[in-house]
PDB file of N, H, CA, C and O in Angstrom:
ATOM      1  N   UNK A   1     119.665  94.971 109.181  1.00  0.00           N
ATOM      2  CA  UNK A   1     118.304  95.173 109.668  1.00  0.00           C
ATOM      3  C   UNK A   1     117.339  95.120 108.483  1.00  0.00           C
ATOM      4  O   UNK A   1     117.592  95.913 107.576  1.00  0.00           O
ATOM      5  N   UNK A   2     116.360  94.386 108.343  1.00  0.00           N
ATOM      6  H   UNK A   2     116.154  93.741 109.079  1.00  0.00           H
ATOM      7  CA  UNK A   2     114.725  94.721 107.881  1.00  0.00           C
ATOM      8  C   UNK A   2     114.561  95.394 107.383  1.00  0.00           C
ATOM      9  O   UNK A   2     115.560  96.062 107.647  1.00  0.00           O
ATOM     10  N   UNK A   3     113.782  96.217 106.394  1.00  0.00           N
ATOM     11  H   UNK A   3     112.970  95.674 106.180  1.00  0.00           H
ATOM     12  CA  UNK A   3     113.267  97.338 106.229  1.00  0.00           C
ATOM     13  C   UNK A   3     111.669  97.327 107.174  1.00  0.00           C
ATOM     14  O   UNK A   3     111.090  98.335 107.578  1.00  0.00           O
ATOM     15  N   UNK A   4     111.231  95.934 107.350  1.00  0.00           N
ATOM     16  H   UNK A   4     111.702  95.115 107.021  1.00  0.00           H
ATOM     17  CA  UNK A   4     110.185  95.780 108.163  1.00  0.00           C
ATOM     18  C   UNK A   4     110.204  95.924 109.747  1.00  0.00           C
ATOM     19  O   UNK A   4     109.310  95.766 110.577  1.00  0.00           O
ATOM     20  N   UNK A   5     111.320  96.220 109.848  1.00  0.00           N
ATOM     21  H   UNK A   5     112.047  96.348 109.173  1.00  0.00           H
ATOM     22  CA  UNK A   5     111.751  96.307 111.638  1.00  0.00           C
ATOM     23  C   UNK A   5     112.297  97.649 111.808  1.00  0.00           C
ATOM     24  O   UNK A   5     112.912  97.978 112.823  1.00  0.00           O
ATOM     25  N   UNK A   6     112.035  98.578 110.628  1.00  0.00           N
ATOM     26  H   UNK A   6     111.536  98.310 109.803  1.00  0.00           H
ATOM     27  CA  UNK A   6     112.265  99.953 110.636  1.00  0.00           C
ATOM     28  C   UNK A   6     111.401 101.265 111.421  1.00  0.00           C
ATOM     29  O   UNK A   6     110.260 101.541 111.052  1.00  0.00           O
ATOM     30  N   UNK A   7     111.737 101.640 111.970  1.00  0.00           N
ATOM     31  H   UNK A   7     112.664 101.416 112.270  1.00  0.00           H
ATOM     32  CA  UNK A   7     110.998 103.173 113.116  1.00  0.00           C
ATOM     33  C   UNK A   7     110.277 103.683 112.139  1.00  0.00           C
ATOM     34  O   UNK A   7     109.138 103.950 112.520  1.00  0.00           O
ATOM     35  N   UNK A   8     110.599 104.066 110.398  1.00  0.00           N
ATOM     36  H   UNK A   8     111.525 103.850 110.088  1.00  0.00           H
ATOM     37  CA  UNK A   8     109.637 105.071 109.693  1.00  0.00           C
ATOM     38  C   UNK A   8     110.787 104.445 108.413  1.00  0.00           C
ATOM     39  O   UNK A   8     112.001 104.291 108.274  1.00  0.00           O
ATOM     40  N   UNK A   9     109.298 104.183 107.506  1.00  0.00           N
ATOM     41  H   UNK A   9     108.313 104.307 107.619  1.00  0.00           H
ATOM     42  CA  UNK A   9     109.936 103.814 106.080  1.00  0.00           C
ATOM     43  C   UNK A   9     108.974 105.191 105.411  1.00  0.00           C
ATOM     44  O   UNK A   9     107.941 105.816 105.651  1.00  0.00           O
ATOM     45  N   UNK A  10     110.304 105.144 104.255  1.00  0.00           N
ATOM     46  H   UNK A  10     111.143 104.636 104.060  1.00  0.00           H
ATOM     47  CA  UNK A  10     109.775 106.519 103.704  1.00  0.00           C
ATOM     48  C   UNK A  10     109.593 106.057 101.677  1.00  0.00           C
ATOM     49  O   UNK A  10     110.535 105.385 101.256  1.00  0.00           O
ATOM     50  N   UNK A  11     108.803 106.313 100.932  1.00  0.00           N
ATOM     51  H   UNK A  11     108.038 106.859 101.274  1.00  0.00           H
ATOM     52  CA  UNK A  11     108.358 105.844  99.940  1.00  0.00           C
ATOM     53  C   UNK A  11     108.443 107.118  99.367  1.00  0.00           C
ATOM     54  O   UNK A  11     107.754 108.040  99.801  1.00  0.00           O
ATOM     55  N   UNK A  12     109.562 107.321  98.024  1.00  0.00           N
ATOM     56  H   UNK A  12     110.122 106.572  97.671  1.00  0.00           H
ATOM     57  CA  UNK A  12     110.083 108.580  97.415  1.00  0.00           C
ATOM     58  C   UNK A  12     109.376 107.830  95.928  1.00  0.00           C
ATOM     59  O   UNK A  12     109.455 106.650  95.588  1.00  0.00           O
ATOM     60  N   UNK A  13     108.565 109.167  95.102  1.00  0.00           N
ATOM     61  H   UNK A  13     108.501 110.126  95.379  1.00  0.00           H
ATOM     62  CA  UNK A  13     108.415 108.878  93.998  1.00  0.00           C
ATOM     63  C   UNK A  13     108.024 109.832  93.456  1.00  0.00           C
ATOM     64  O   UNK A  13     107.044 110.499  93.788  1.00  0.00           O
ATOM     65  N   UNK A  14     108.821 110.036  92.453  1.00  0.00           N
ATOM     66  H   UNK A  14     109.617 109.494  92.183  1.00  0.00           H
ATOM     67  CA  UNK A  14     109.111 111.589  91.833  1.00  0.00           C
ATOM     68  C   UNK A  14     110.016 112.626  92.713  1.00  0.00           C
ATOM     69  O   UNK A  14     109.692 113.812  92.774  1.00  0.00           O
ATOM     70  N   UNK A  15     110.845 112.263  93.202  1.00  0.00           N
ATOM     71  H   UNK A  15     111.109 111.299  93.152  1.00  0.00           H
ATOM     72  CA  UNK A  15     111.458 112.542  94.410  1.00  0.00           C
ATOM     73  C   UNK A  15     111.157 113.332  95.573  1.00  0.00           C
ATOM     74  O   UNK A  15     111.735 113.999  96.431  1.00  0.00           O
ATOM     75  N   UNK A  16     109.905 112.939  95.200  1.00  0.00           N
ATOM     76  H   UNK A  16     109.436 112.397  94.502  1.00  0.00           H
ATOM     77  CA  UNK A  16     109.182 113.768  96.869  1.00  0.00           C
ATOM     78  C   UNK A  16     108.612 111.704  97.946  1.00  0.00           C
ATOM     79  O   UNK A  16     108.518 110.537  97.564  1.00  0.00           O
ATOM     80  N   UNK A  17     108.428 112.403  99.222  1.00  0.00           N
ATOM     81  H   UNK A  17     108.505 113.351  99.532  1.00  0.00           H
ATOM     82  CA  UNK A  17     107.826 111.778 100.020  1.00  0.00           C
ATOM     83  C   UNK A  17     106.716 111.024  99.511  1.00  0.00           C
ATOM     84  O   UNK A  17     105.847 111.843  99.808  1.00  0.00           O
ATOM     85  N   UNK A  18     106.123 110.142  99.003  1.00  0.00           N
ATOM     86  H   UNK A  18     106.829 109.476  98.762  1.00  0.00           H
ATOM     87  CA  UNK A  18     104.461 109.550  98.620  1.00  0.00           C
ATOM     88  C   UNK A  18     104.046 108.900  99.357  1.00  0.00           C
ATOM     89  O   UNK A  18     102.818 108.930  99.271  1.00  0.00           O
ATOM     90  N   UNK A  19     104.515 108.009 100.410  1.00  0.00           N
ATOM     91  H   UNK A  19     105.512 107.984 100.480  1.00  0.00           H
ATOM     92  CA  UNK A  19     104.002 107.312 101.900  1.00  0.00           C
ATOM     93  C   UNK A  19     105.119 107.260 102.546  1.00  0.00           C
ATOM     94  O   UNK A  19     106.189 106.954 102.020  1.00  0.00           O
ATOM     95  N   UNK A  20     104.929 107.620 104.005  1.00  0.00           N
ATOM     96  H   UNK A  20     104.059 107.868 104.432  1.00  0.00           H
ATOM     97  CA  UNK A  20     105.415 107.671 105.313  1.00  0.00           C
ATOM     98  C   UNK A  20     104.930 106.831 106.525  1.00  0.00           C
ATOM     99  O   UNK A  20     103.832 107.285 106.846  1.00  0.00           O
ATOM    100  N   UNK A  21     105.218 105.984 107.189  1.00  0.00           N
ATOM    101  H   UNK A  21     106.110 105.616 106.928  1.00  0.00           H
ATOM    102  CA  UNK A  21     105.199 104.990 108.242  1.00  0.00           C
ATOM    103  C   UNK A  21     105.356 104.559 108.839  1.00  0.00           C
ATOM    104  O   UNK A  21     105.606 105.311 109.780  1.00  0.00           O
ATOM    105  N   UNK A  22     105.451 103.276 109.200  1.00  0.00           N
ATOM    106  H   UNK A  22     105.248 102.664 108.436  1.00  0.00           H
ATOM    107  CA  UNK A  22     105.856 102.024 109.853  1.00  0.00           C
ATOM    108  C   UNK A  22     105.634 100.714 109.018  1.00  0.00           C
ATOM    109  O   UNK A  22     104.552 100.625 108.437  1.00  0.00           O
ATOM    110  N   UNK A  23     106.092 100.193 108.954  1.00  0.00           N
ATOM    111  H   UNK A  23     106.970 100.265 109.425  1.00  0.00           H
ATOM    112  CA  UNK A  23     105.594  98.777 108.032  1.00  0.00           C
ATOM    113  C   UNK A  23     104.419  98.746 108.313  1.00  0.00           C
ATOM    114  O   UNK A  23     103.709  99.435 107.580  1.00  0.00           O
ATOM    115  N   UNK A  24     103.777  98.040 109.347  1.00  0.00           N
ATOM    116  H   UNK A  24     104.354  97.481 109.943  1.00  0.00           H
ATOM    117  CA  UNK A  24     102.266  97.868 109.662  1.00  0.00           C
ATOM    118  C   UNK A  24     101.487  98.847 108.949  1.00  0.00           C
ATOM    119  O   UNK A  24     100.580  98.501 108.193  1.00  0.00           O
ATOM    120  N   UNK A  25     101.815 100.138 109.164  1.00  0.00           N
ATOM    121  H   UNK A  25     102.552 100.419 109.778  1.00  0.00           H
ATOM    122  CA  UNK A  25     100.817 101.068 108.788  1.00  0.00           C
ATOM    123  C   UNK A  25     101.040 101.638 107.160  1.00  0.00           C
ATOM    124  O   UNK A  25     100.235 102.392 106.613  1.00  0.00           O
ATOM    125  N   UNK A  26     102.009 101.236 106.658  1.00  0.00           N
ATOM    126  H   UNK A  26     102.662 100.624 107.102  1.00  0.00           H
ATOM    127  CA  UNK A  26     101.972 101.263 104.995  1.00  0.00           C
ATOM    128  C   UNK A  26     101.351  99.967 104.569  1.00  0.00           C
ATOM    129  O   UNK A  26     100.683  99.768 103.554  1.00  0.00           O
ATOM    130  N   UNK A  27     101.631  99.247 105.368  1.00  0.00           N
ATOM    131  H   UNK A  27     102.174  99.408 106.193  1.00  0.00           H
ATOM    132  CA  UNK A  27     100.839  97.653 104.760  1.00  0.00           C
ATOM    133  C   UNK A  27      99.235  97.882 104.843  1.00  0.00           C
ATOM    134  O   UNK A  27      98.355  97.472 104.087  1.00  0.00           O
ATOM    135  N   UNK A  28      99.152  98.666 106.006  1.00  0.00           N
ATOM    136  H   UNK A  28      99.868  98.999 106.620  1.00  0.00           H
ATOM    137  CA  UNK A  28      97.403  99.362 106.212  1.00  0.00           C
ATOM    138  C   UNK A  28      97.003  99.907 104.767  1.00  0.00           C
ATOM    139  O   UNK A  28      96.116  99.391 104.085  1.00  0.00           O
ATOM    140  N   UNK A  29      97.569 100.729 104.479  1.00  0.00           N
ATOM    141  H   UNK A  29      98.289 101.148 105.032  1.00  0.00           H
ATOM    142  CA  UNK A  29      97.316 102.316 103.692  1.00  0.00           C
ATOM    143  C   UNK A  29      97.153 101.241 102.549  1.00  0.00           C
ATOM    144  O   UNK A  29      96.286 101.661 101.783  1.00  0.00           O
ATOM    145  N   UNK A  30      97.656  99.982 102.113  1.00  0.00           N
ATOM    146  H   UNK A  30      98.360  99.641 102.736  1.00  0.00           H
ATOM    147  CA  UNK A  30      97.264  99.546 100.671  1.00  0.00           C
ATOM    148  C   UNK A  30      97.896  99.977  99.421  1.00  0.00           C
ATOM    149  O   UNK A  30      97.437  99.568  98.354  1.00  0.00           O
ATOM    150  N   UNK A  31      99.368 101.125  99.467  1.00  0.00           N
ATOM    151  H   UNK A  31      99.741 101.458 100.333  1.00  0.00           H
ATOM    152  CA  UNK A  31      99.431 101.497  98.744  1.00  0.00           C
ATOM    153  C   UNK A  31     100.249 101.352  98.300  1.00  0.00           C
ATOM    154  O   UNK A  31     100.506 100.200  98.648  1.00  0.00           O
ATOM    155  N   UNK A  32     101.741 101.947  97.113  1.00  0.00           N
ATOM    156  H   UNK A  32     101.533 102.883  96.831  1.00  0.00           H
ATOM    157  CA  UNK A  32     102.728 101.459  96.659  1.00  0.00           C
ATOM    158  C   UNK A  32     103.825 100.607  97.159  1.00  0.00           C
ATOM    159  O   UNK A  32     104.582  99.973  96.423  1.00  0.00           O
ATOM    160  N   UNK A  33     103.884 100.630  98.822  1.00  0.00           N
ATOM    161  H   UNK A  33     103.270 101.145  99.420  1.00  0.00           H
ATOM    162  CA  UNK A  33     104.632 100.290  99.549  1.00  0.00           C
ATOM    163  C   UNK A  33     103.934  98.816 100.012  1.00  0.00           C
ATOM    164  O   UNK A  33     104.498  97.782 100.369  1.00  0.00           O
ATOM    165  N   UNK A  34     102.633  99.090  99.884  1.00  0.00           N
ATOM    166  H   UNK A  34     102.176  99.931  99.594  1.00  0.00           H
ATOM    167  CA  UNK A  34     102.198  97.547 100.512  1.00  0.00           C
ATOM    168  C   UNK A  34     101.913  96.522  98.768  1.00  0.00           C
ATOM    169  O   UNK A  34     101.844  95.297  98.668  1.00  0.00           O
ATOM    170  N   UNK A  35     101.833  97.292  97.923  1.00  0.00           N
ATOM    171  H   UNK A  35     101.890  98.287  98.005  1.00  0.00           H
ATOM    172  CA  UNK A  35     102.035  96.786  96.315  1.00  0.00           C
ATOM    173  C   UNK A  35     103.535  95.905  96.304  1.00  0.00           C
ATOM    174  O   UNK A  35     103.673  94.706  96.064  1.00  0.00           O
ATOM    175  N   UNK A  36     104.585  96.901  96.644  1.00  0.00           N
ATOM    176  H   UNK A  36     104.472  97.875  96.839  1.00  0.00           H
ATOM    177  CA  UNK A  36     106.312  95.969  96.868  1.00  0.00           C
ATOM    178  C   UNK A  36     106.598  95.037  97.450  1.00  0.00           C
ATOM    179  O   UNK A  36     107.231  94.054  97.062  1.00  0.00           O
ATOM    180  N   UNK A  37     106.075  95.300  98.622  1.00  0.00           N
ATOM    181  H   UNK A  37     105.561  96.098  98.937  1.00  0.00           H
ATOM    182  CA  UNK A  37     105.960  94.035  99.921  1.00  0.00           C
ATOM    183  C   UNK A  37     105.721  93.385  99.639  1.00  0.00           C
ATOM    184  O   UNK A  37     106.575  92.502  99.718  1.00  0.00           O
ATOM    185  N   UNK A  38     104.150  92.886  98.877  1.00  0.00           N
ATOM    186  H   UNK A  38     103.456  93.604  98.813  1.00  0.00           H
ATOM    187  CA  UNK A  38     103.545  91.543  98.168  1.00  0.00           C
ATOM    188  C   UNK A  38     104.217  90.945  97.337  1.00  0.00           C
ATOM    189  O   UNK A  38     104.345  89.727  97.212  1.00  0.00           O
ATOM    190  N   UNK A  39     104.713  91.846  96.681  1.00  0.00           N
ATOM    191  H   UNK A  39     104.609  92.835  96.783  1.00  0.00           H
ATOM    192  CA  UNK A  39     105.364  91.431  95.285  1.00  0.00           C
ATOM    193  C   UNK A  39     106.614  90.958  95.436  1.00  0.00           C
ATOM    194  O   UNK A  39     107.197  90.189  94.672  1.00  0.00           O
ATOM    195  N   UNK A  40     107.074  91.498  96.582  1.00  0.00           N
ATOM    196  H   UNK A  40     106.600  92.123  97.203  1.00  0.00           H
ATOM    197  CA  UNK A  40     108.839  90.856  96.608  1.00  0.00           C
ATOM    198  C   UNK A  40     108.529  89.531  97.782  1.00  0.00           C
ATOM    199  O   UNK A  40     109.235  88.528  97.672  1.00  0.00           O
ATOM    200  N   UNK A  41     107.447  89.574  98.904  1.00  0.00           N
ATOM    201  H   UNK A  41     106.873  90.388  98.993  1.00  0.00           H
ATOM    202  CA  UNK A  41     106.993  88.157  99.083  1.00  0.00           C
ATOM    203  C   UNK A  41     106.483  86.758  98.595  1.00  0.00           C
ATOM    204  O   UNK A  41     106.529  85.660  99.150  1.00  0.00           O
ATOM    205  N   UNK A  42     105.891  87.220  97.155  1.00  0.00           N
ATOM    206  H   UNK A  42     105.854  88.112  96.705  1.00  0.00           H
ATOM    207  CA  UNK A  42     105.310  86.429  96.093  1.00  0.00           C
ATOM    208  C   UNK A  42     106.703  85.759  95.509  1.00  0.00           C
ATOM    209  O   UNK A  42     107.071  84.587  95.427  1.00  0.00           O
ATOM    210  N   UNK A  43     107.135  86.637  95.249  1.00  0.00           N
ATOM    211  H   UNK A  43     106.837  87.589  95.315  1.00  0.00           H
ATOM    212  CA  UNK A  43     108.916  86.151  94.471  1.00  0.00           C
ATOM    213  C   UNK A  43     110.237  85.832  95.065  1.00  0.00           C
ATOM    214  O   UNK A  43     111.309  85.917  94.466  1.00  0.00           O
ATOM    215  N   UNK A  44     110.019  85.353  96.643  1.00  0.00           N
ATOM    216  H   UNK A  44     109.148  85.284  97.129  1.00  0.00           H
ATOM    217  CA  UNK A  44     111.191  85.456  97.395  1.00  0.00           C
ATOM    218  C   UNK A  44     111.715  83.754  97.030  1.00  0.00           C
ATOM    219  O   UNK A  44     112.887  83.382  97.088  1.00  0.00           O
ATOM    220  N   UNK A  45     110.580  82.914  96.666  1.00  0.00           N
ATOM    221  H   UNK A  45     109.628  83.216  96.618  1.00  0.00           H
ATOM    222  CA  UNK A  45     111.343  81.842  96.427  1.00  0.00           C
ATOM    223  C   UNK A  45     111.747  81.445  95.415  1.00  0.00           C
ATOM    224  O   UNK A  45     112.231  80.336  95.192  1.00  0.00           O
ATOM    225  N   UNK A  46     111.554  82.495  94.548  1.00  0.00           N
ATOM    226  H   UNK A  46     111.160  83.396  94.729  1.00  0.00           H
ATOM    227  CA  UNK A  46     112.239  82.523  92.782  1.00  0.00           C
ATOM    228  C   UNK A  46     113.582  82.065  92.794  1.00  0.00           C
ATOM    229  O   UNK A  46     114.341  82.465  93.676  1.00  0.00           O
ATOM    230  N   UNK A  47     114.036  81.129  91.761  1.00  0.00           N
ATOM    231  H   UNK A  47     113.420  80.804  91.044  1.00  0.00           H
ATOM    232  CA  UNK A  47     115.718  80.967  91.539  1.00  0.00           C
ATOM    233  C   UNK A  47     115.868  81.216  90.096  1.00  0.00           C
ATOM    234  O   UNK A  47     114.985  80.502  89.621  1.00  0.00           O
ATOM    235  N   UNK A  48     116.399  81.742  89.217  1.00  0.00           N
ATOM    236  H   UNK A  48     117.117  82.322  89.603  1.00  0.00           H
ATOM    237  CA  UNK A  48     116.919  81.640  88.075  1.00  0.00           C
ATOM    238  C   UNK A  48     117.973  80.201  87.900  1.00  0.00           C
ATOM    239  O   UNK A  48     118.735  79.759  88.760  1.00  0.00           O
ATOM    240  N   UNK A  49     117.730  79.643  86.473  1.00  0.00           N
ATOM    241  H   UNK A  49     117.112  80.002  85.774  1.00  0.00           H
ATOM    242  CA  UNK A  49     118.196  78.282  86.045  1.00  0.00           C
ATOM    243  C   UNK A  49     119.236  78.681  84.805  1.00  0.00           C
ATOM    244  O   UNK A  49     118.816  79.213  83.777  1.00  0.00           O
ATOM    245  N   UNK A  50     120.418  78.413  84.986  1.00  0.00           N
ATOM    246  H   UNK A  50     120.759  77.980  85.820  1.00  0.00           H
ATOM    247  CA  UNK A  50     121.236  78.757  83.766  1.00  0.00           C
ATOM    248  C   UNK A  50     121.041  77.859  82.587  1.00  0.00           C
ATOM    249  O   UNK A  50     122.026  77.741  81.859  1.00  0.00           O
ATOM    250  N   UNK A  51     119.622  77.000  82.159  1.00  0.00           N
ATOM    251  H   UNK A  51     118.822  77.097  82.751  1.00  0.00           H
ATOM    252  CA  UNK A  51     119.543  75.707  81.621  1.00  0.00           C
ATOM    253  C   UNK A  51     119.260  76.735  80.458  1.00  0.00           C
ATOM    254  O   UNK A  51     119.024  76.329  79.320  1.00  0.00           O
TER     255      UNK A  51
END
């Protein structure tokens, strides 16, 4: 499964709770969780070259 097709994603930093959700609504909030999302969408078609 997704982490985007998840009931409640939970965003630990400093090992407490820092955003609580739904995808949609952390992608709302703008915040560390919608920072990852972009960033691992920006880089999903990355390959490393052993050249």
């Amino acid at each position: 499964m997704r982490v985007a097709h998840a009931d409640r994603i939970a965003v630990l930093e400093g090992g407490r709770v820092a955003e609580l959700g739904t995808h949609q609504e952390l992608l709302g909030a703008e915040g560390r969780y919608a920072a990852f999302w972009h960033e691992r969408r920006r880089a999903a078609g990355w390959h490393l070259s052993g050249h």
